[in-house]
mmCIF file of the C-alpha atoms, coordinates in Angstrom:
data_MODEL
# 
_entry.id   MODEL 
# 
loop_
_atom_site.group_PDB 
_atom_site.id 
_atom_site.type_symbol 
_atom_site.label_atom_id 
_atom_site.label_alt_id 
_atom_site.label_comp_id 
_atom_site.label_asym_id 
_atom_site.label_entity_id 
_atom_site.label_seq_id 
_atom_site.pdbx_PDB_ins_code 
_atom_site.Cartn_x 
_atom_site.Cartn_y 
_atom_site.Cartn_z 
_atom_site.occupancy 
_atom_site.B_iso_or_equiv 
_atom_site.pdbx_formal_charge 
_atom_site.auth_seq_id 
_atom_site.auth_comp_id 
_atom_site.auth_asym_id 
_atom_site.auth_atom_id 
_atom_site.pdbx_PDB_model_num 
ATOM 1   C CA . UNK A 1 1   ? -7.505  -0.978  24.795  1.00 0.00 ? 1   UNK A CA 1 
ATOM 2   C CA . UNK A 1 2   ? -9.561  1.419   26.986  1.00 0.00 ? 2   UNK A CA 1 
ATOM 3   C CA . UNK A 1 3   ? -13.133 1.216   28.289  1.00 0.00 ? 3   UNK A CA 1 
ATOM 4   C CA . UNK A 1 4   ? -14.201 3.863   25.864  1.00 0.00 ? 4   UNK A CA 1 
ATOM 5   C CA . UNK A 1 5   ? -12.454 2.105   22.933  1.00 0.00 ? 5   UNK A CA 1 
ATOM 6   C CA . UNK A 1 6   ? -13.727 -1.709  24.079  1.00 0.00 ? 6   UNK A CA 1 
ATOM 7   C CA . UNK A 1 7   ? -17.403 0.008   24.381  1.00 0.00 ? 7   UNK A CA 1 
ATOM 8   C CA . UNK A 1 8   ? -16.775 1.229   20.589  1.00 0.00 ? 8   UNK A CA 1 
ATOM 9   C CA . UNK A 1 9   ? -15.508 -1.872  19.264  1.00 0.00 ? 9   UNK A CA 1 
ATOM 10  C CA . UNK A 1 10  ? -18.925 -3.358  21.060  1.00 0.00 ? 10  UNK A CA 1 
ATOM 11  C CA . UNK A 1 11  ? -21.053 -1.035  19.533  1.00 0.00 ? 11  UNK A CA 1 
ATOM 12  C CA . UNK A 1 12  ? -19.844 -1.460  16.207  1.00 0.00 ? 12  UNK A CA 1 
ATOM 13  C CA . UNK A 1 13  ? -19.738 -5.155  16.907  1.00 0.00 ? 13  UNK A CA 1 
ATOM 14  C CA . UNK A 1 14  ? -23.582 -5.170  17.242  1.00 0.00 ? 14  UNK A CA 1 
ATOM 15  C CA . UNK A 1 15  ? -24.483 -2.612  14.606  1.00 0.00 ? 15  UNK A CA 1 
ATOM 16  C CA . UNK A 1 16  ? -22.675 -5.435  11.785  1.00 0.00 ? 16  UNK A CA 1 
ATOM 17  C CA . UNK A 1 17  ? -24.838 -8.543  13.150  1.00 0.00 ? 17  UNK A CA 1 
ATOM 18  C CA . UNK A 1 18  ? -26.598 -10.010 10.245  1.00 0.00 ? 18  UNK A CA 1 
ATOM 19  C CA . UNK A 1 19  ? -24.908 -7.823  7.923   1.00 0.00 ? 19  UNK A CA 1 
ATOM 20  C CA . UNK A 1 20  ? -23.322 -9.775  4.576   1.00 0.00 ? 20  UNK A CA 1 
ATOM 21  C CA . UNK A 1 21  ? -19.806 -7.691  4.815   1.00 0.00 ? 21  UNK A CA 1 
ATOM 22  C CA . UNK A 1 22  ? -17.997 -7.674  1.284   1.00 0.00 ? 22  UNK A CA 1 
ATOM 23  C CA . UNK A 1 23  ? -14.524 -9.264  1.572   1.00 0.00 ? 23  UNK A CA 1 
ATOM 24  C CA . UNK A 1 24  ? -12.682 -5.680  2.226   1.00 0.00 ? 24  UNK A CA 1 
ATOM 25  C CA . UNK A 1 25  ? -9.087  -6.356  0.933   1.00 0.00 ? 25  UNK A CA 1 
ATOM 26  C CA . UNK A 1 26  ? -10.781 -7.170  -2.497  1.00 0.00 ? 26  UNK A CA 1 
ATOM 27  C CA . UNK A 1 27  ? -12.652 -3.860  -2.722  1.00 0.00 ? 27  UNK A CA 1 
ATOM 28  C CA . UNK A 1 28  ? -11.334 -0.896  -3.964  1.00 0.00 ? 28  UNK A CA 1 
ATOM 29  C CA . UNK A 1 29  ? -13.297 1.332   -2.425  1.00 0.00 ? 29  UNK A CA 1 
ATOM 30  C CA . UNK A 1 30  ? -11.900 0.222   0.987   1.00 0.00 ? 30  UNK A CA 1 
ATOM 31  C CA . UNK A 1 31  ? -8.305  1.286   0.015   1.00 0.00 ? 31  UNK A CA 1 
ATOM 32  C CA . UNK A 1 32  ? -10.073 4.878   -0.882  1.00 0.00 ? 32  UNK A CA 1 
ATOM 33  C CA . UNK A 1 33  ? -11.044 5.503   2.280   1.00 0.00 ? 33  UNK A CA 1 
ATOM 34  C CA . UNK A 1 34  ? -7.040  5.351   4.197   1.00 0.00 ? 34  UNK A CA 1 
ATOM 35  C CA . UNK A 1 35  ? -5.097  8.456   2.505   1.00 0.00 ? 35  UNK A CA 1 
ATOM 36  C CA . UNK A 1 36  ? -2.743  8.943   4.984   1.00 0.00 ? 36  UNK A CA 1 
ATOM 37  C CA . UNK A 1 37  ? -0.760  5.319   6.488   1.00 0.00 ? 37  UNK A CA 1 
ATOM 38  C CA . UNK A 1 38  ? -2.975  2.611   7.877   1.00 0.00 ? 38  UNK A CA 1 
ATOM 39  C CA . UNK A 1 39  ? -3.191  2.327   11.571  1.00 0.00 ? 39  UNK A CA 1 
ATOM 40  C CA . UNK A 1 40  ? -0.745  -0.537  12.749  1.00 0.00 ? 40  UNK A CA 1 
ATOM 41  C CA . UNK A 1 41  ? -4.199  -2.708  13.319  1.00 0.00 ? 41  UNK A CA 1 
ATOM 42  C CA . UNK A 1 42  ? -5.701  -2.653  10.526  1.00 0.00 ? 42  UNK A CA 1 
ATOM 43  C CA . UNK A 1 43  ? -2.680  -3.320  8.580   1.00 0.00 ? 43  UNK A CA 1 
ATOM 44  C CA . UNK A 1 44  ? -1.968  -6.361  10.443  1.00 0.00 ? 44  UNK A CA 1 
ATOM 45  C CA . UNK A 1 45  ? -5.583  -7.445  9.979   1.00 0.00 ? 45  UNK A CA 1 
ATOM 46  C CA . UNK A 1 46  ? -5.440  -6.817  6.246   1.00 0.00 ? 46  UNK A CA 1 
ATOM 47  C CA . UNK A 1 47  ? -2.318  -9.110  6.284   1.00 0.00 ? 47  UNK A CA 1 
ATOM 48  C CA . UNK A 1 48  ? -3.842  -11.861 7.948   1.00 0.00 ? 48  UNK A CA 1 
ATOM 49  C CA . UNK A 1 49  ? -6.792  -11.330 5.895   1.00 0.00 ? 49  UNK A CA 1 
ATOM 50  C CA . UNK A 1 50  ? -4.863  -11.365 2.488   1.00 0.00 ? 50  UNK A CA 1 
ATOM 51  C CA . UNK A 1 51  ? -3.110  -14.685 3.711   1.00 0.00 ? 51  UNK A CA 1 
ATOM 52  C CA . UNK A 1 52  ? -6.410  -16.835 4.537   1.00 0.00 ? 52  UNK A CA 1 
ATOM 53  C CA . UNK A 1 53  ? -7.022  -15.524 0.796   1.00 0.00 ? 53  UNK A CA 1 
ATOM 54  C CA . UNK A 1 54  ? -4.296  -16.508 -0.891  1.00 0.00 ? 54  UNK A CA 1 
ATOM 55  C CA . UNK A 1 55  ? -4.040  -19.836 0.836   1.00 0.00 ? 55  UNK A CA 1 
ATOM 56  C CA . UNK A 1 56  ? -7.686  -20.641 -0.149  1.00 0.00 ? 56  UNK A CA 1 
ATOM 57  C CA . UNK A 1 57  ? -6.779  -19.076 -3.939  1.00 0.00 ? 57  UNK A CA 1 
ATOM 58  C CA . UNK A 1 58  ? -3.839  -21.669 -3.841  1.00 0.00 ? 58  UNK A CA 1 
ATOM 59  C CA . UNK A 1 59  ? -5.786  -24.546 -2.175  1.00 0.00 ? 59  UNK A CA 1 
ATOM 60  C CA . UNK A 1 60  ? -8.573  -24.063 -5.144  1.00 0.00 ? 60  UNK A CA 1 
ATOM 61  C CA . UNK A 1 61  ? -6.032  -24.040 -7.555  1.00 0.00 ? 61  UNK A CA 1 
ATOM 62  C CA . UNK A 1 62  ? -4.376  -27.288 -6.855  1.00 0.00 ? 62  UNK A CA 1 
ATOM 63  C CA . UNK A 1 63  ? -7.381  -28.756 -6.290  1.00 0.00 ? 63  UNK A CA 1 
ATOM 64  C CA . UNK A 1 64  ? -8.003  -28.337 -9.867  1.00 0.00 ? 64  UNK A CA 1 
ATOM 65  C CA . UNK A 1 65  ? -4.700  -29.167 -10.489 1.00 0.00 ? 65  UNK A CA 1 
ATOM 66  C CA . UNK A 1 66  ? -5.033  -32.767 -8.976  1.00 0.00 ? 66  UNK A CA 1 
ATOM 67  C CA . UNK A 1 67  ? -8.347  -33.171 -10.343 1.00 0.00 ? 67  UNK A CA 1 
ATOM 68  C CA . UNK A 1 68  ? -7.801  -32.743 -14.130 1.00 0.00 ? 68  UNK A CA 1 
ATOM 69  C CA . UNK A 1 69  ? -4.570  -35.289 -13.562 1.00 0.00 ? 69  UNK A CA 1 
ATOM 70  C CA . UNK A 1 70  ? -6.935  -37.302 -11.894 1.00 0.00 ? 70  UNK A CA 1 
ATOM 71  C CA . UNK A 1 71  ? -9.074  -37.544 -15.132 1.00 0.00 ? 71  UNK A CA 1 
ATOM 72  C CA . UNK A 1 72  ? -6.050  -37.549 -17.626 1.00 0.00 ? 72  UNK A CA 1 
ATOM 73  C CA . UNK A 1 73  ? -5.144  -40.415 -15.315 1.00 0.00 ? 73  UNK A CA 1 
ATOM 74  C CA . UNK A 1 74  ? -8.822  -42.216 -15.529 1.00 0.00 ? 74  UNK A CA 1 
ATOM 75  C CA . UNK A 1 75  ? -8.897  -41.519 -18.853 1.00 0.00 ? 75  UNK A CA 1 
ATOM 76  C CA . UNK A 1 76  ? -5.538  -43.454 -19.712 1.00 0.00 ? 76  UNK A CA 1 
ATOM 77  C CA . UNK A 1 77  ? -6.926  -46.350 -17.536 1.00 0.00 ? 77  UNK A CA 1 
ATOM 78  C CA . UNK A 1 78  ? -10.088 -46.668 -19.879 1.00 0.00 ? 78  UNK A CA 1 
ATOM 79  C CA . UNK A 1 79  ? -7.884  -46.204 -23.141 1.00 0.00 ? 79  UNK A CA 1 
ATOM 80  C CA . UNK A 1 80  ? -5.258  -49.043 -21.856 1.00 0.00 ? 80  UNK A CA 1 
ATOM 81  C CA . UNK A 1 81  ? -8.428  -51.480 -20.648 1.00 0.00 ? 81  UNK A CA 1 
ATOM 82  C CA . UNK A 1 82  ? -9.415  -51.511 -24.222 1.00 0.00 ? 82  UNK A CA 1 
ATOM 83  C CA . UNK A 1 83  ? -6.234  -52.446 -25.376 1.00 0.00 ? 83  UNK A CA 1 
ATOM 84  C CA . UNK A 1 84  ? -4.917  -54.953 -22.970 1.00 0.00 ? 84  UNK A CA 1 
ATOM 85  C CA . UNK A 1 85  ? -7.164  -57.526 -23.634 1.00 0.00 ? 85  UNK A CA 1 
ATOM 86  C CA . UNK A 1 86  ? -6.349  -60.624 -22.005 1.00 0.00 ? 86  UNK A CA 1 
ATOM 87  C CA . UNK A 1 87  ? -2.789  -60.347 -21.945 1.00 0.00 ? 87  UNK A CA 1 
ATOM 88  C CA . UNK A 1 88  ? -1.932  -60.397 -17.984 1.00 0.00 ? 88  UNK A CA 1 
ATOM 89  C CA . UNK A 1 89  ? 1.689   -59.712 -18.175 1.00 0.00 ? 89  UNK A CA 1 
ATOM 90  C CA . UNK A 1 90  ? 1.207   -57.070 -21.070 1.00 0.00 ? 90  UNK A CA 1 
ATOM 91  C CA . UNK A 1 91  ? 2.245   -53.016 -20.943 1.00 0.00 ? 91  UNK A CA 1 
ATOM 92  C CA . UNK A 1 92  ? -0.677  -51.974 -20.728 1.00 0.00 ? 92  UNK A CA 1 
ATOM 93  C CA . UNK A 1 93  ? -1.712  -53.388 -17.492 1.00 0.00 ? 93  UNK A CA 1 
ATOM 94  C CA . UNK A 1 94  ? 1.527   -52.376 -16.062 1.00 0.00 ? 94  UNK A CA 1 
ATOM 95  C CA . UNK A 1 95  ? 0.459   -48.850 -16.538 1.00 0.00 ? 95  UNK A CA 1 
ATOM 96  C CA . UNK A 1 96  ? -3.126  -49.589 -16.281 1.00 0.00 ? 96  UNK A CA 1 
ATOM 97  C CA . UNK A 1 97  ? -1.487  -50.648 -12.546 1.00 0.00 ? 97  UNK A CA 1 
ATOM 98  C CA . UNK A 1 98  ? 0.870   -47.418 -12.252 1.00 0.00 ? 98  UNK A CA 1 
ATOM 99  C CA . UNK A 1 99  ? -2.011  -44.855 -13.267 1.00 0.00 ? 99  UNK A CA 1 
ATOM 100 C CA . UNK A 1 100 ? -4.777  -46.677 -10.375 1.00 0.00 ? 100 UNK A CA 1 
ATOM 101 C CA . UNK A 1 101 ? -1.745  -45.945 -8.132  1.00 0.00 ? 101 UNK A CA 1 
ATOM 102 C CA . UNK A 1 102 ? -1.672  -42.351 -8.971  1.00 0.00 ? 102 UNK A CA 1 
ATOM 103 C CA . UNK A 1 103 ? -5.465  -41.761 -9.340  1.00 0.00 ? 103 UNK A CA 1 
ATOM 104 C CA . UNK A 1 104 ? -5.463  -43.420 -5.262  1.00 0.00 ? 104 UNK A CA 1 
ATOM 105 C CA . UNK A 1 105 ? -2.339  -40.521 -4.917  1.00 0.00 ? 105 UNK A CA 1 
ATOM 106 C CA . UNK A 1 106 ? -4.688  -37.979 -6.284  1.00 0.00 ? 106 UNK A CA 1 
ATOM 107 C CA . UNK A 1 107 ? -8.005  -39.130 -4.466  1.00 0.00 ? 107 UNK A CA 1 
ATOM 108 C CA . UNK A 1 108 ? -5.850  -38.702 -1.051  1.00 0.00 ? 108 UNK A CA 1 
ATOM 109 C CA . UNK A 1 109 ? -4.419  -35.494 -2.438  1.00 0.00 ? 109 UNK A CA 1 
ATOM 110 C CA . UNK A 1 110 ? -7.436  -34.112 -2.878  1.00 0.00 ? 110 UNK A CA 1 
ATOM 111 C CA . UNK A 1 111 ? -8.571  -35.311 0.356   1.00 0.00 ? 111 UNK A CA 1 
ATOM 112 C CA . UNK A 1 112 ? -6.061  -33.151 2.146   1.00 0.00 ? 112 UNK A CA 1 
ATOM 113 C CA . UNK A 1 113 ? -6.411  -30.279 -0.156  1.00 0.00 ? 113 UNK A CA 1 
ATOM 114 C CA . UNK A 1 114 ? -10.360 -30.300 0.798   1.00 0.00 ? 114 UNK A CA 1 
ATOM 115 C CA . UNK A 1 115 ? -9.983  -31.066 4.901   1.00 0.00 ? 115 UNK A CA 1 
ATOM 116 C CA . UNK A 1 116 ? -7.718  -27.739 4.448   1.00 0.00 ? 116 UNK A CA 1 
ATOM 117 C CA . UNK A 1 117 ? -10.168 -25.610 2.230   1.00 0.00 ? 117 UNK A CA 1 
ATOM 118 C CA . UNK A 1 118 ? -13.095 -26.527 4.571   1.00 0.00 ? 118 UNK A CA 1 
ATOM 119 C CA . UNK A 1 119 ? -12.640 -24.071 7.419   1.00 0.00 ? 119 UNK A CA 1 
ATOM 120 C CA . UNK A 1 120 ? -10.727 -21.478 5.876   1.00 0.00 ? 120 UNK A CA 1 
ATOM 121 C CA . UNK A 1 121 ? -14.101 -19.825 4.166   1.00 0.00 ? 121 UNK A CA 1 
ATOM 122 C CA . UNK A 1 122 ? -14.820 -19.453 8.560   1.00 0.00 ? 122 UNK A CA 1 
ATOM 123 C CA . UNK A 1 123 ? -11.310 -17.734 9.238   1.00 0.00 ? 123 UNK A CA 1 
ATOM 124 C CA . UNK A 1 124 ? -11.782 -15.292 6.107   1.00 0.00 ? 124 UNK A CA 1 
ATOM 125 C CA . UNK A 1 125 ? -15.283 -14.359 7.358   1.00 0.00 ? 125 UNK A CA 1 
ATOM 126 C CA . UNK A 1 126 ? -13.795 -13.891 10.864  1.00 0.00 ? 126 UNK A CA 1 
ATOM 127 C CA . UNK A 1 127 ? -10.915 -12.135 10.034  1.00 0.00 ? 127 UNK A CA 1 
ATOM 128 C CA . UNK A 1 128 ? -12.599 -9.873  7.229   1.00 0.00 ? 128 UNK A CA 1 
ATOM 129 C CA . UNK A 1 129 ? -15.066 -9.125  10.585  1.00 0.00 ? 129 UNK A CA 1 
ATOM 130 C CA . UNK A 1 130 ? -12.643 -8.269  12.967  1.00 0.00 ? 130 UNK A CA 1 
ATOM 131 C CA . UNK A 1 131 ? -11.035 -5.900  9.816   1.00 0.00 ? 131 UNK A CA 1 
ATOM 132 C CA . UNK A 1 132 ? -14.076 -4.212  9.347   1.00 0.00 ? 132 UNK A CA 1 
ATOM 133 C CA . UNK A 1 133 ? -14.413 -3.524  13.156  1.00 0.00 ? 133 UNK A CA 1 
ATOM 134 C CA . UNK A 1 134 ? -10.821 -1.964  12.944  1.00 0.00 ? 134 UNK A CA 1 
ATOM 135 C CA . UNK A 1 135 ? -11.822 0.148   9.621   1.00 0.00 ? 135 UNK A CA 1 
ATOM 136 C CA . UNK A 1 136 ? -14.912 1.686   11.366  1.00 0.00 ? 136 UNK A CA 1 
ATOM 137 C CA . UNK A 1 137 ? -12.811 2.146   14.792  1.00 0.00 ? 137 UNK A CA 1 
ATOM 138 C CA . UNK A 1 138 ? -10.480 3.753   12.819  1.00 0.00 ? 138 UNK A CA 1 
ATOM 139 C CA . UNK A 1 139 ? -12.664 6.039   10.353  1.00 0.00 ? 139 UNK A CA 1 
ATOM 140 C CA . UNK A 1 140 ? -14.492 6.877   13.550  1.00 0.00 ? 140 UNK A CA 1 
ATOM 141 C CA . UNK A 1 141 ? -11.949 8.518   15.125  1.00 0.00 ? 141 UNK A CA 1 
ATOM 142 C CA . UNK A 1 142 ? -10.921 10.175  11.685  1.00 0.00 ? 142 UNK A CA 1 
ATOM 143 C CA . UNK A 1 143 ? -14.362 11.502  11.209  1.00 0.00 ? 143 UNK A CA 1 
ATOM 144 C CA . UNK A 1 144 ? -14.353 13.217  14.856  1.00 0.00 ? 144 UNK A CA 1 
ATOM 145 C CA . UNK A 1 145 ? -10.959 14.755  14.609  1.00 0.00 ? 145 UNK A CA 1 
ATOM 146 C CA . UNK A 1 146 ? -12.298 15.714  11.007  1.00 0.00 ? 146 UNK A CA 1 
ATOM 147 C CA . UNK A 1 147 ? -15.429 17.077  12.513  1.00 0.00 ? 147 UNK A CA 1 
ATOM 148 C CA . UNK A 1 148 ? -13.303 19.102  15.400  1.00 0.00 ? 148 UNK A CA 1 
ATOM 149 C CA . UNK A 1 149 ? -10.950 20.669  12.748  1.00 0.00 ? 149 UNK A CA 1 
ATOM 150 C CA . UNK A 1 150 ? -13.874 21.487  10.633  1.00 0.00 ? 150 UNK A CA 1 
ATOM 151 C CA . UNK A 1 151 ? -15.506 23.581  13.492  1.00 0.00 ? 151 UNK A CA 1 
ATOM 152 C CA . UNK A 1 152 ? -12.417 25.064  14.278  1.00 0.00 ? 152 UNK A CA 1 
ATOM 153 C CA . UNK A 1 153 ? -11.953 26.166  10.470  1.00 0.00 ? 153 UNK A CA 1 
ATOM 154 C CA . UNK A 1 154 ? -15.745 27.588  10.246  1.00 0.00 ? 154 UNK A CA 1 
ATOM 155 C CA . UNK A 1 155 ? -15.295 29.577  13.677  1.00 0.00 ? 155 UNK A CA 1 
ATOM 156 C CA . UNK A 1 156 ? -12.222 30.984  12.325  1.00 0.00 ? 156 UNK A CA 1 
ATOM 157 C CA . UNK A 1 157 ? -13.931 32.135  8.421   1.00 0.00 ? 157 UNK A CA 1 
ATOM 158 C CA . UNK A 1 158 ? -16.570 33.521  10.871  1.00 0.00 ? 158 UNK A CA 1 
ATOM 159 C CA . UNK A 1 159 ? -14.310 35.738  13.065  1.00 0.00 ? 159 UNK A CA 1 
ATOM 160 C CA . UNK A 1 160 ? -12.358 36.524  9.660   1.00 0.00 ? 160 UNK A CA 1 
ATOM 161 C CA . UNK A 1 161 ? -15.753 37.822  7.474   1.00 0.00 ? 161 UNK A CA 1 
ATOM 162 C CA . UNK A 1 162 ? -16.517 39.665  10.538  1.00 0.00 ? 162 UNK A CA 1 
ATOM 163 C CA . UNK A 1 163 ? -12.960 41.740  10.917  1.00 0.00 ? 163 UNK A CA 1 
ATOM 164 C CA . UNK A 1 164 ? -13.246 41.846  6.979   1.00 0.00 ? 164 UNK A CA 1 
ATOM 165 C CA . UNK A 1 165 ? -16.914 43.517  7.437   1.00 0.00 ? 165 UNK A CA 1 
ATOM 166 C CA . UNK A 1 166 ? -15.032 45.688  9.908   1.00 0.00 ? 166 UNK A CA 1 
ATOM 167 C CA . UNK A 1 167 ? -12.502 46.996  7.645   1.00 0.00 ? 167 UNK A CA 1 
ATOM 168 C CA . UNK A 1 168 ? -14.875 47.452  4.691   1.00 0.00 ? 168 UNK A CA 1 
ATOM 169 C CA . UNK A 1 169 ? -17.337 49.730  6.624   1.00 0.00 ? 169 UNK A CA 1 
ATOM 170 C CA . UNK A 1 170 ? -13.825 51.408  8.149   1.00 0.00 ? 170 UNK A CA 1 
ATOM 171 C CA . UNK A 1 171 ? -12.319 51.565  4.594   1.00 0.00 ? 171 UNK A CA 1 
ATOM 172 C CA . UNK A 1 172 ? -15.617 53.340  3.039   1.00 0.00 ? 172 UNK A CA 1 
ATOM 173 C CA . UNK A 1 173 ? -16.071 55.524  6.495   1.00 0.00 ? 173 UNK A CA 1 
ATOM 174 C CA . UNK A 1 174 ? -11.882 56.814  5.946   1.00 0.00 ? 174 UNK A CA 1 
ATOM 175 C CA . UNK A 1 175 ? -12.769 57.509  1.528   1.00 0.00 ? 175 UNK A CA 1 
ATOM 176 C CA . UNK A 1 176 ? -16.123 59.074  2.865   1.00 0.00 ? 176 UNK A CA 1 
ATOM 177 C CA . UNK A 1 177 ? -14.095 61.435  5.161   1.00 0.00 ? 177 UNK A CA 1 
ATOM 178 C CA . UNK A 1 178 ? -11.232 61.899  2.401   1.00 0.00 ? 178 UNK A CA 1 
ATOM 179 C CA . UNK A 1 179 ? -14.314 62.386  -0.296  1.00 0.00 ? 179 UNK A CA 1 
ATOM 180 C CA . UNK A 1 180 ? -15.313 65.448  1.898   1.00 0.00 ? 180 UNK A CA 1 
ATOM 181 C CA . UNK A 1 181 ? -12.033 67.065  2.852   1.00 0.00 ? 181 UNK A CA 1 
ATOM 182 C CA . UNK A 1 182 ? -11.092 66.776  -0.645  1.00 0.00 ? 182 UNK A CA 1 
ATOM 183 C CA . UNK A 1 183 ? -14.138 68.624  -1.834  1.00 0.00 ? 183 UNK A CA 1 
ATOM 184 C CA . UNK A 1 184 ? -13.932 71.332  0.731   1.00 0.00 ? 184 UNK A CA 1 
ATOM 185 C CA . UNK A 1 185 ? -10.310 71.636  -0.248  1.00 0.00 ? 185 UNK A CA 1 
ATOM 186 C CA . UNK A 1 186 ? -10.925 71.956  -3.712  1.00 0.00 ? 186 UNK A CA 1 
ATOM 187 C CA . UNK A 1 187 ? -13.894 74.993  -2.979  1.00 0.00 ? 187 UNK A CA 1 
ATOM 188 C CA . UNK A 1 188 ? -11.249 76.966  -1.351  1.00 0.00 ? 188 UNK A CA 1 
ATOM 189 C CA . UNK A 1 189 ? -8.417  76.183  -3.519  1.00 0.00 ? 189 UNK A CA 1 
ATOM 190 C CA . UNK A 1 190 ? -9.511  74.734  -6.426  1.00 0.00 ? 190 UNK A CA 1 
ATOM 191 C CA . UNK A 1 191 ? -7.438  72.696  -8.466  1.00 0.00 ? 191 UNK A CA 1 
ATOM 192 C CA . UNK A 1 192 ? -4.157  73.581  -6.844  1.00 0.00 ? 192 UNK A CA 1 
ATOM 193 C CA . UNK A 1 193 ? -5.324  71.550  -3.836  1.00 0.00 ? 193 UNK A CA 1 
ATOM 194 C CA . UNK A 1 194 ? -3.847  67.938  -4.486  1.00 0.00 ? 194 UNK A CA 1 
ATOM 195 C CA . UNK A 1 195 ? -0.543  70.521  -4.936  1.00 0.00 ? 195 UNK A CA 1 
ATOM 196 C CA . UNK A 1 196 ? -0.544  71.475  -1.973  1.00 0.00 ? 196 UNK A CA 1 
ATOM 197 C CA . UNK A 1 197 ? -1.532  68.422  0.117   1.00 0.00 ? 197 UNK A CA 1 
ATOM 198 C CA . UNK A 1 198 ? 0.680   66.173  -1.785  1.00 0.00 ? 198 UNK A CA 1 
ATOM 199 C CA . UNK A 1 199 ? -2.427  64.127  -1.897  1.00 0.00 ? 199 UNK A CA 1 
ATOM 200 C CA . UNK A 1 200 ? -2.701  61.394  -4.935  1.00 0.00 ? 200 UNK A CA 1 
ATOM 201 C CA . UNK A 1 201 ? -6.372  61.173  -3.660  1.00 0.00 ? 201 UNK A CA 1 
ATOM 202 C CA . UNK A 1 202 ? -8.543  61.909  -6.738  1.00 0.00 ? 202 UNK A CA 1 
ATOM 203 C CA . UNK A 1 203 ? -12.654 61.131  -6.210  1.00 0.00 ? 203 UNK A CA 1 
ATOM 204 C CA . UNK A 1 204 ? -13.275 61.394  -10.195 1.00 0.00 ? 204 UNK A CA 1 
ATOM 205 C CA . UNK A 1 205 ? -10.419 58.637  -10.548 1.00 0.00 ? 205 UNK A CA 1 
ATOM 206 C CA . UNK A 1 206 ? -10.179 55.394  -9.226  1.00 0.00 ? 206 UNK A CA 1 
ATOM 207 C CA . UNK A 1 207 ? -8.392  55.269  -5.679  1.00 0.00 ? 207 UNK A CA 1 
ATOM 208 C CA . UNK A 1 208 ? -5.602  52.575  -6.008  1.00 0.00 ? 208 UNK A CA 1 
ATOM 209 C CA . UNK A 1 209 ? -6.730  50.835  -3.094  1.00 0.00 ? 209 UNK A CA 1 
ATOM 210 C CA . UNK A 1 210 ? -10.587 51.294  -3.167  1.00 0.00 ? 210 UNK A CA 1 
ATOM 211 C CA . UNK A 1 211 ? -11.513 48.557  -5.698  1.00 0.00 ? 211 UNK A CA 1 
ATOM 212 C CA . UNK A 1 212 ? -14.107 50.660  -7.168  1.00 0.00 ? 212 UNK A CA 1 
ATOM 213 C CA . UNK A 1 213 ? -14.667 51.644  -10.713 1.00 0.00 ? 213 UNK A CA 1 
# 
């Protein structure tokens, strides 16, 4: 990375302090704004990004996972209690036994599950940040090379409507000037003249390449 590119990347760095930036990978308006192939940054940041995401989607899910076996499990405890009564050696408190084991398995489950959720909401916000300073790096650039093209484009429709101005006035000077010969023609010859000039030139008719009516 250049100067002139590090400067950027600072300047957009500053401009996004304090700013609550939506999670971009999740917004469709974010895909709307690459129509031609991402630049090879911001692809690999939307891959690390979607990772984080789908790690904290799965980490959610089997945290809910492991907590509604956790109550089936609790719930089975309470049920068997009721029944097992005073008998030591019965079933029940052989499973009463099996499912506290389990519901210990599920409490250190969950523990795991949780010590791994708690940074990751960090990481996303840091990698969504770095994303977004990649996205408006990249549109930057688009923009300017837009903006260059654009100017280029409205010089050239200038120069065109002027040499189309030019023609028209040249067009109307040359009918003008075949307008008059025509008539002067037509004094001294009369009708006979498009005869003898070969001429397809006609002022009461429309000239084929005039556009008038």
């Amino acid at each position: 990375m250049d100067r002139n590119d590090r400067n950027q990347k600072e300047t957009f760095s500053q401009a996004l302090e304090g700013k609550k930036v939506p999670i971009l990978t999740l917004d469709n308006k974010w895909y709307h704004l690459f129509s031609e192939e991402k630049r090879q940054e911001v692809s690999e940041l939307e891959q690390q990004l979607n990772i984080l995401l789908k790690q904290q989607g799965r980490l959610n899910n089997e945290i809910k996972d492991i907590k509604r076996l956790k109550k089936k499990l609790m719930g089975e405890i309470v049920s068997l209690m009721d029944e097992a009564g005073q008998e030591a050696e019965s079933e029940n408190v052989r499973k009463i036994e099996q499912n506290k084991t389990k519901v210990e398995e599920c409490n250190e489950l969950l523990e795991g599950r949780q010590d791994e959720l708690l940074d990751l909401p960090k990481q996303i916000e840091q990698a969504n940040f770095q994303l977004m300073l990649a996205t408006m790096d990249s549109c930057y650039d688009t923009m300017k090379e837009n903006a260059e093209e654009i100017q280029e484009i409205a010089n050239w429709v200038s120069e065109i409507r002027i040499e189309l101005k030019k023609k028209l006035v040249r067009k109307q000077e040359m009918e003008q000037r075949n307008h008059a010969i025509y008539s002067y023609m037509h004094d001294v010859f009369g009708a006979e003249v498009i005869d003898i000039f070969d001429l397809k030139y006609n002022p009461d008719q429309q000239h084929p390449d005039s556009g008038e009516k």
